[in-house]
N, C-alpha and C positions, 0 to 999 in steps of 0.2 A: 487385713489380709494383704493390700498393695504394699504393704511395708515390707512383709515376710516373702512375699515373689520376688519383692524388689530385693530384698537381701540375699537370697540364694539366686537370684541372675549374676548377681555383681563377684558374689566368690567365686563364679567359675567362667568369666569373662577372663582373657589374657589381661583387662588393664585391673581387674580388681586386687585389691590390697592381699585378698588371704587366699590367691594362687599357690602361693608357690608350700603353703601345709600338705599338700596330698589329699590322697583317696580316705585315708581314714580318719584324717579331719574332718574330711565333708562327710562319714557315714557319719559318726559322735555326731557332729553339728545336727544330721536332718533327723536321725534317729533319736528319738527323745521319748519320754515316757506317754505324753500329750498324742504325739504319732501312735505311739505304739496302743494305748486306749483307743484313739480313734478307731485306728486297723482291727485290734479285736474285738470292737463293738459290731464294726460293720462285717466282719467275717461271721461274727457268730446272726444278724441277723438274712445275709446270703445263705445260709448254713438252713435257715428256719424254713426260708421263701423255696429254695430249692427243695426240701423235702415234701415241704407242702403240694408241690407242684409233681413231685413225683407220685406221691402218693394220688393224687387225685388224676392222673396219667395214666395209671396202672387198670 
């Protein structure tokens, strides 16, 4: 994990190497399929815990 902090610090630092691609370099770069699993595993288990919570609120 300190690899991958360390590497998205260093691209959008003014001395790092891969400034000067843009904004949609760095979406391509962080957005990846890995990201995007992560993000809908944990949306669909917020999704579970909120309803649970509603439901037993009511």
């Amino acid at each position: 994990m300190h690899c991958r902090s360390r590497k998205l610090m260093g691209d959008f630092t003014h001395t790092g190497e891969q400034h000067p691609h843009g904004f949609f370099w760095a979406l391509h770069d962080v957005v990846t399929p890995e990201n995007f699993t992560i993000a809908l595993i944990a949306g669909i288990i917020g999704y579970g815990v909120f309803e649970l919570l509603r439901k037993r609120l009511q």
